[in-house]
Every structure is written in structure tokens, then in C-alpha cells.
C-alpha positions, -999 to +999 in steps of 0.1 A: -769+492+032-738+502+014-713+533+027-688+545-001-658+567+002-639+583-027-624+604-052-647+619-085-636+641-108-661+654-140-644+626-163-633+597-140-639+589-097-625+558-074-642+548-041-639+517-016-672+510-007-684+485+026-717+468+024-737+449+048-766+421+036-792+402+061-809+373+043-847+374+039-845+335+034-848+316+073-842+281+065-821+259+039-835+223+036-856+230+061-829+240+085-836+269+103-805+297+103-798+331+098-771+345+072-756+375+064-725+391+041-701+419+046-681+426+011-660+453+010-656+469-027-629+488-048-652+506-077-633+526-105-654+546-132-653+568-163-682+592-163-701+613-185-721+644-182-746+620-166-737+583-170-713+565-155-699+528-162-671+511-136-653+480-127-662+463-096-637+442-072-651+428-043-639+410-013-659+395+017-679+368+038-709+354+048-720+342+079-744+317+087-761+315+123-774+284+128-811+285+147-810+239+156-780+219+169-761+206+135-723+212+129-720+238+104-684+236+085-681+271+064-655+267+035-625+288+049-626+305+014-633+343+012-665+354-007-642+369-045-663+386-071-656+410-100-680+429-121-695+460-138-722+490-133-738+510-150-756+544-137-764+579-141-764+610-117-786+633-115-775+670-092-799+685-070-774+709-054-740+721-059-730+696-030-757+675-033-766+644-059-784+613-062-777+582-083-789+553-096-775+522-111-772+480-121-746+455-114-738+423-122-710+404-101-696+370-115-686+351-076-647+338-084-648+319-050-683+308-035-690+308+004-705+270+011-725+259+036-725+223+045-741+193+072-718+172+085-723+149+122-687+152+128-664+176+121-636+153+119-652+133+091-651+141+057-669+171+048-707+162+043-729+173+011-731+209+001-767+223+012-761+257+006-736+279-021-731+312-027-751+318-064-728+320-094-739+354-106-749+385-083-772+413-094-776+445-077-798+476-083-792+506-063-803+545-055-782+567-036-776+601-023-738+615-028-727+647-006-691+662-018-670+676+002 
């Protein structure tokens, strides 16, 4: 679920979008936990009549909720990508509008997961990273105001 704020005008628009993901994958290495992400985005685009291309800056973290007792050590790094989208807009109002569009996101600093017996130790072997390379496709409803 993403909620985006912002600015549009016919050639150009800016908006600071917050987004929330629950992973649909329940164990890693046979370890049962939960994960999720909250990235918060800075989007800026140039627009045509109907398409639209922009720059994506992202910023967040992801949280991993372990389900059996193993020490979880989460790299104190935040979650860094940058990337672009493409989409078009299609009106169904004078307020009203819906859009769809593709993204690709290049991660610049990865969230880790890693096993360790003691946290004091040296930290044990990665089981889990965040993927290099994000890909998102999305449909949305805009409302101006």
C-alpha cells in the first residue's frame, strides 16, 4: 500500500510518497520469521499529455520478526535506493484520475539479516539480504484538490 502527497502541474509534478510491504515469504533457511519494509519516497517527474517518466529516491527499513529463539543482528544500515518510472494517466473526472506505471530501484545500501549464538561475537553468516534490484508495478487512483 503506497499513500503519495504532492504537487502536479500539466508539464511537471513532485510528491513524497510512504509505503508499507508485508512479506509473502515465512521462513529463511528454514527459519521461521515475518518481515516487512516502510520506505518513504521523494518522486519528481516530467509529464506529457498522458505519459509520465520520474526519478525515484527512497529511504527506509525492514523489519524482521523472528517466529524461534535465535539472535537476529539487523545491519544498523538504512534500506537506500534510487530509480526510475515510467507511467501514463488516464482522467475519468475533472478531479478524478487513475494511473498506471513500472519501476525499477537499484538498493545503494541493503538491509541484512544474519544468525549469530552470541551477539557479542563476531557477526555470523549472512542468511538473508535485501535483493540488489527492486521492481515495482503499480495502479492507482489520484484525487486533486
Amino acid at each position: 500500500m503506497t499513500l503519495s502527497f504532492g504537487v502536479r502541474r500539466p508539464a511537471w509534478s513532485i510528491a513524497v510518497e510512504g509505503r508499507g510491504l508485508v512479506s509473502l515469504v515465512q521462513e529463511v533457511e528454514a527459519v521461521p520469521l515475518g518481515t516487512s519494509a516502510f520506505t518513504m519516497a521523494a518522486v519528481g517527474c516530467l509529464r506529457s499529455s498522458r505519459l509520465f517518466g520520474c526519478g525515484v529516491a527512497s529511504v527506509g527499513v525492514v523489519r524482521f520478526a523472528a517466529r524461534s529463539p535465535w539472535n537476529l543482528a539487523l545491519r544498523n544500515d538504512a534500506l537506500l535506493g534510487c530509480g526510475a518510472r515510467l507511467g501514463s494517466d488516464w482522467a475519468l473526472s475533472d478531479r478524478w484520475s487513475a494511473h498506471g506505471y513500472a519501476e525499477a530501484t537499484v538498493i545503494v545500501a541493503d538491509a541484512v539479516l544474519r544468525r549469530q549464538s552470541d551477539p557479542r561475537n563476531v557477526p555470523g553468516a549472512i542468511m538473508w539480504s535485501s535483493p540488489p534490484l527492486a521492481a515495482t508495478l503499480g495502479l492507482g487512483i489520484t484525487a486533486a484538490f
